[in-house]
C-alpha positions, 0 to 999 in steps of 0.5 A: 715551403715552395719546394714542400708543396712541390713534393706533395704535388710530385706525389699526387702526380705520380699516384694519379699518372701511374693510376691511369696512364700506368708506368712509366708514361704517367710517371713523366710528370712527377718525375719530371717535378722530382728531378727539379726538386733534386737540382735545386736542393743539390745546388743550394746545398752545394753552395752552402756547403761551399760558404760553410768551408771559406767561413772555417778557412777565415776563422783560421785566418781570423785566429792567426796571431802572433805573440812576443815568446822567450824560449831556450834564452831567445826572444822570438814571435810564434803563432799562439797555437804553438805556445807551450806550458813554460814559455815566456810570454811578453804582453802589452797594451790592446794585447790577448792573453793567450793562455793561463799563466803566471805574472812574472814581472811586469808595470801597472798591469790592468786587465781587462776581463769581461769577455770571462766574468762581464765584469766591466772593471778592470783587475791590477794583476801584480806578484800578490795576484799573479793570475792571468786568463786565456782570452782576457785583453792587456788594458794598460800596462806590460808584463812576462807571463809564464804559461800554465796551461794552453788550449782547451784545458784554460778556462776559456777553453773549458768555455768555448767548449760548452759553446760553438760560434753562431753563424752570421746574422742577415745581412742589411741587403738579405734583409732588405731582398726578403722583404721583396721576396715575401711580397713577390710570393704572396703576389704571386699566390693571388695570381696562383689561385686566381689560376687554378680557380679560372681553370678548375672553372672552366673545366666545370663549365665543359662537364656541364656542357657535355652533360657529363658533370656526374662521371668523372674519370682518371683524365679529369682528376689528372687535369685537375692535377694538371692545373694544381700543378700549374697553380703551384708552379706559378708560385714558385716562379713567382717566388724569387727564392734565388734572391738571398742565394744570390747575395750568400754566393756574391758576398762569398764569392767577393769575401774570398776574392778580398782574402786574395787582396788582402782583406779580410772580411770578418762580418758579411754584411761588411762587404755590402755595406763598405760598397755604401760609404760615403766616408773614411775616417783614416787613422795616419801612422801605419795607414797613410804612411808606411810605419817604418820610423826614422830619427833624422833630426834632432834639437838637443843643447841648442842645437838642430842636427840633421841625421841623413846617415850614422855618420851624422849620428856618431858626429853628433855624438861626439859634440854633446858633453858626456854628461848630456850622454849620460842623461839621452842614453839612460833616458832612451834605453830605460823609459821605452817600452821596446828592447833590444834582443839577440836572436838565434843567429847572433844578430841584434834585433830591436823590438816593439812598436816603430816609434819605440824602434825608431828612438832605440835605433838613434840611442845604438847609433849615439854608442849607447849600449842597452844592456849595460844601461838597464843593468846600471839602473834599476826601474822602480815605476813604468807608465807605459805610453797612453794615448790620453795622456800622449806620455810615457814615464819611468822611475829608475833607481841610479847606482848612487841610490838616488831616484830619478823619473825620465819621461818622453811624448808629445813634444808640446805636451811635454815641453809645457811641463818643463821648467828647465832645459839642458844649455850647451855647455850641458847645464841645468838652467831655467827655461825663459820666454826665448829659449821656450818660443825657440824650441817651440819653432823648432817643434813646428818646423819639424812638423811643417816637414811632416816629421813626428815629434817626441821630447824627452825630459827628466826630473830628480825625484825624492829618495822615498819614491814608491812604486805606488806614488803618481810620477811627477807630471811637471818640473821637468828639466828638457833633454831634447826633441827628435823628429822621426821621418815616417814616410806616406806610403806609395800609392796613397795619393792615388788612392785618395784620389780615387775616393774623391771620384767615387764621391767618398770624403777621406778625413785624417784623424791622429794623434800627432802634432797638427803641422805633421798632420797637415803637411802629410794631409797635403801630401797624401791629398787630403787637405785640401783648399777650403778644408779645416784641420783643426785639434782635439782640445778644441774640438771638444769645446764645440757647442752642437750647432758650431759642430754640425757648421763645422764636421762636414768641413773637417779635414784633419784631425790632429791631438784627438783622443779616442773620444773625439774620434768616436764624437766625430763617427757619431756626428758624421752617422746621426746628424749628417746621415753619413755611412762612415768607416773607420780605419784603426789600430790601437786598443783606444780605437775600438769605441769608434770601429765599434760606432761605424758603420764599418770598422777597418783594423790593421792586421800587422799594426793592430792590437787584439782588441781593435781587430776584435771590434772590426768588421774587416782586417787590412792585412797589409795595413795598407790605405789602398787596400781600403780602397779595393775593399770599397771597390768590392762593396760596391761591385756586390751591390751592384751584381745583386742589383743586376740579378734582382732586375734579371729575375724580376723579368722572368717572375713578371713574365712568366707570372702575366703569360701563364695568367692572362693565357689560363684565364682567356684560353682556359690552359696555360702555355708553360707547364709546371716541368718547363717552368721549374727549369726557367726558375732553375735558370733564373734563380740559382744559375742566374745567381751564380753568373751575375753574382760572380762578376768582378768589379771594374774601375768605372765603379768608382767613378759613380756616387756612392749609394748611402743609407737613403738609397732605393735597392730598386733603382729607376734604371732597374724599373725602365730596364725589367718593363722594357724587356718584360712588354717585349717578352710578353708581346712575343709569347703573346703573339706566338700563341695567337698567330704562332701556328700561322708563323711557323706553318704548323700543321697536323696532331701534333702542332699545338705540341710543337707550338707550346715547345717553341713558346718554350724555346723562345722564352728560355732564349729571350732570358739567357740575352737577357742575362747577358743585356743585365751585365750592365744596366747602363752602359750598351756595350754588356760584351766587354770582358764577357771572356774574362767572366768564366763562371757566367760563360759556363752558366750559358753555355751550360744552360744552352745544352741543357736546354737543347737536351731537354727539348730533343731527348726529354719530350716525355718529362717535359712536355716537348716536342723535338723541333728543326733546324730551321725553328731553333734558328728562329727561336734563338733570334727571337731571343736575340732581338731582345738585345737590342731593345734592352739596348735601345730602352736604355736610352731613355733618360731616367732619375737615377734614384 
């Protein structure tokens, strides 16, 4: 809008200029307005340009993924851009569908396929309906699919064509920063008409004085012209419109260095509002630890074996009896959802998820031979592993014709459902009240070492088992319990600690056993003295009040379903006020990434649809990255914060100089070419140099802001005033006694003084850009160098400044000053430094 009324007042200006002063003299101003215009419609341009292609580079990014493919007989991972018609695709759980195809074989498939038809329910695909779509999620179950058709030619293809991808809502921030724009603008139109009322006034007022109110000539509509120009002008100084410019090129600016640490940002508003947080709800597999799974002990026939090498493993293979052999090996090589596969190369690779890994690994190194075993049986029902039931089971048809379920989980879980175990003779015999505690320890004592633990079991079932019968939940026969070693990732602790400065609460949540979870809590730095760690079941019973006693205590969070983490999300948001993120990675986190404030997925752990319902990826799944993610956040609002009490100084400035100056001497200092170039400095460069600036440790030394915070701090206020009276104070005193001051005498010094006004007050912004790097701190030169972007927006803007008042006197309204007077003019400015300086010292509430 601003830039319309200048082109209509560009317009008048050359018609009128020309009309009198005839070309090209009287075309100095308009063109002068022109080139203002051009400047700053090139360099939103540039900048929007600049976003639109870093957004289509992380939509790239965003669509990397990879997929299990059989083809020419091998098991490989590929991008799903290089599917072909006739792949086999191998699905599971949290998985997309990659293209149209055909179910080939598979268990208990569910699909989900809302995002096609928004239907909610979802649809049992199986051999008599074998369809599968592009763009549909695995809900439960796995399969092979064979690919049909790929691309635009699926049926999501043929959707997505009829429609492009909106662009990115406002942001909280932008939103926030429009308010302040809007209200900035209508105050400065007051001041405008006030203005040009003033000045038109005053013009009337010498008519009449002169006796001349009835001929007018082209002068006098020129100086009209004039005070329109300044009217508008004060408008659009007034007018921050860099302030959303400003948070576009710093959330930019922060997304793309984010990418370089591993981050991937998905939705702007991500960045700003990480920078908020005051908790992390971390999931622990994967995120604290480092997902690469190990058996290192095991309890099978009563006895507890350590597995530090395969030596152990071969040793403890030849202790069993061959029939408790048989039993562990069916049971790990048939009821997994893994595989073990050869590749190009011949070598032996296991495949699926580190646990599944882990468990696969500990059957080959027991001698177990995978494609043998599963050849020797037949699967005949496979439930695959549900983070609600926290089991997996299968049905499997044995050579003899006998039916016989073998199930595997959580080891507590499982062992309830026992009614026998394996003794160690290898003998079925009834479980009692010792022999119970006893495993029971055992579970205990693996966890208190921060090991995952799973019980594997089995029961003979009747031969008219169907695939459509529910697998028995109890009366299983125990075979034995494993514990897996999933070691914390370095750097965690560290991390952790970090947070704890920064005043952000780290809570674990997981599915694990509660002594795993404690004992790597403690050792990541967690939990902590005085901290509950408490489980799901029994959180669930919680009445409201002994939960709002009982959530800001709450450390660790072992057993949880999806729901209790989605419970405990909501809690910390509404009752607590907490900005939350939370950190995920399976298909059952996605309600809670959906109800956070910021919903963090991991890129190599996480299944489609967490990375859906995510508002940034981790791609190297690691929790230190969180950390930088929040580093980010926060370094962004804090750059905005800087340019915001930058511009303000400049909007109260130059809005109170041109006022009270037009209004008490009936011209206005700055004319309408030289206050376009400050707002030209102050908007779109100033954005670009204080938008830029990268985040240093100290910001993670403070509080966090939270949802109650005040973007215009008490700080910001005590920084703009301090160096807004200063400024005015010069202006002021230069335009009364400036003649005197400098020794101006002859035609032309009121030129000369208006020009070194000018210099004065561009010279008194670019030490304040410099005294806004920090808003606290007194040393604002540390790391100037470092920052090349603010160097060059200086630098720059001094030559442009100098060229301006030397070579473009004609456009500008300048006179070419000395030596002498631009020494002064630039220690004028300089001596705004230290006042910031000494303004910041006076003590103000930090809200």
């Amino acid at each position: 809008m601003t830039l319309m009324i200048l082109a209509a007042c560009a317009f008048f200006s050359l018609v009128v200029g020309i009309a009198t002063e005839g070309w090209p003299k009287g075309a100095h101003d308009g063109l002068g307005i022109v080139a203002s215009i051009l400047l700053v419609v090139f360099v939103t341009a540039t900048s929007d340009y600049r976003q639109s292609l870093q957004f289509k580079d992380l939509d790239k990014e965003k669509k990397k993924i990879t997929v299990q493919v059989t083809r020419n007989g091998y098991r490989q991972k590929l991008s799903i851009y290089d599917l072909i018609a006739g792949d086999i695709v191998h699905l599971s759980i949290g998985d997309q569908v990659p293209a149209d195809g055909l179910f080939l074989s598979g268990f208990s498939l569910l699909i989900n396929e809302s995002s096609l038809t928004g239907e909610s329910e979802p649809v049992a695909v199986n051999a008599e309906n074998p369809f599968l779509l592009s763009g549909t999620k695995v809900q439960d179950g796995s399969c092979k699919m064979l690919v049909t058709t790929v691309g635009m030619r699926t049926q999501w293809g043929k959707l997505m064509a009829t429609l492009s991808e909106g662009g990115d809502d406002e942001t909280p921030l932008q939103v926030k920063l429009n308010g302040v724009a809007t209200i900035i603008g209508k105050i400065g139109l007051v001041f405008a008409v006030v203005t040009f009322a003033v000045l038109t006034e005053s013009l009337f007022r010498r008519k009449i004085m002169d006796s001349s109110y009835l001929s007018w000539t082209g002068d006098d509509a020129l100086e009209l012209l004039e005070f329109f120009a300044i009217a508008v002008t004060i408008v659009v100084v007034a007018v921050p419109e860099g302030l959303p410019l400003a948070v576009t090129l710093s959330l930019a600016f922060a997304m793309k260095k984010m990418m370089n640490d591993k981050a991937l940002v998905r939705h702007l508003a991500a960045c700003e509002t990480m920078g908020s947080a005051t908790t992390i709800c971390s999931d622990k597999t994967g995120t604290l630890t480092t997902n690469r799974m190990t058996v290192v002990k095991a309890a099978i026939c009563g006895k507890v074996k350590e597995m530090e090498s395969s030596a152990d493993t071969k040793s403890l293979f030849s202790e069993l009896p061959d029939s408790v052999m048989t039993l562990l090996s069916q049971s790990i090589f048939n009821n997994t959802g893994g595989d073990v596969v050869f590749n190009k190369d011949g070598r032996r690779e296991i495949l699926g998820t580190p646990t599944e890994t882990a468990i696969l690994e500990f059957g080959l190194l027991l001698g177990g031979d995978f494609q043998a075993e599963r050849k020797a049986s037949t699967l005949v029902k496979v439930e695959p592993f549900n983070s609600a039931k926290k089991r997996m089971g299968v049905v499997i048809q044995l050579p003899g014709g006998a039916m016989r379920a073998h199930c595997k989980g959580a080891s507590e879980i499982i062992l309830a459902s026992c009614k026998k175990y394996l003794n160690d003779q290898g003998s079925v015999v009834p479980l009692d009240a010792v022999t119970m505690d006893h495993l029971n320890a055992t579970i205990e004592s693996f966890a208190n070492e921060a090991l995952r633990t799973l019980c594997l079991a089995y029961i003979e079932v009747d031969d008219g088992f169907s695939a459509n019968d529910q697998i028995p939940e109890d009366g299983y026969t125990c075979i034995g319990i494993v514990g897996i070693k999933d070691p914390v990732r370095p750097g965690v602790k560290e991390s952790v600690a970090i947070c704890r400065s920064a005043g952000i609460a780290v809570r674990m949540v997981t599915g694990d056993n509660i002594n795993t979870a404690k004992a790597i809590a403690r050792e990541c730095g967690i939990l902590t003295e005085g901290g509950v760690a408490i489980e799901g079941p029994e959180f669930r019973t919680k009445s409201a009040e002994e939960l709002n006693e009982l959530i800001p205590k709450i450390q660790v969070m072992a057993r949880s379903s999806p729901l209790d983490k989605h419970t405990l999300v909501k809690h910390l948001r509404t009752t607590f006020e907490e900005v939350v993120a939370v950190t995920g990675d399976g298909t059952n986190d996605a309600p809670a990434l959906h109800e956070a404030d910021i919903g963090l997925a991991m890129g190599i752990a996480g299944t489609e649809v967490a990375k859906e319902s995510a508002d940034v990826i981790i791609l190297d799944d690691n929790f230190s990255t969180i950390v930088t993610v929040a580093k980010w956040g926060r370094s962004v609002y804090i750059n905005i914060q800087k340019f915001v009490q930058f511009q303000l100084t400049v909007n109260m400035v130059a809005l109170i100089v041109n006022f009270s100056s037009a209004c008490l001497t009936g011209s206005a200092p700055l004319t309408a070419v030289q206050l376009l170039w400050v707002n030209m400095i102050m908007d779109t460069l100033g954005a670009l140099a204080l938008a830029t600036e990268p985040p240093n440790d100290e910001l993670m030394k403070r509080t966090p802001v939270g949802r109650k915070g005040n973007f215009i701090s008490n700080i910001m206020w005590r920084n703009i005033l301090g160096q807004a009276i200063y400024q005015f104070i010069v202006i002021w005193y230069l335009q009364t006694e400036g003649k005197w001051l400098f020794a101006l005498e002859g035609e032309n010094s009121d030129l000369v003084l208006n020009t070194l006004i000018f210099n004065c007050f561009v010279f008194c912004q670019v030490f304040n850009e410099v005294s806004s790097r920090e808003m606290e701190r007194i040393n604002v030169l540390e790391g100037i160098l470092n920052n090349n972007v603010f160097v060059a927006v200086l630098s720059s803007t001094v030559i442009f400044q100098f060229i301006i008042v030397q070579f473009l006197g004609d456009f500008a309204n300048t006179a070419p000053l000395t030596f002498q007077q631009w020494i002064n003019s630039i220690f004028i400015g300089f001596i705004g430094m230290p006042i910031a300086a000494a303004v910041k010292l006076i003590p103000v509430g930090s809200k």
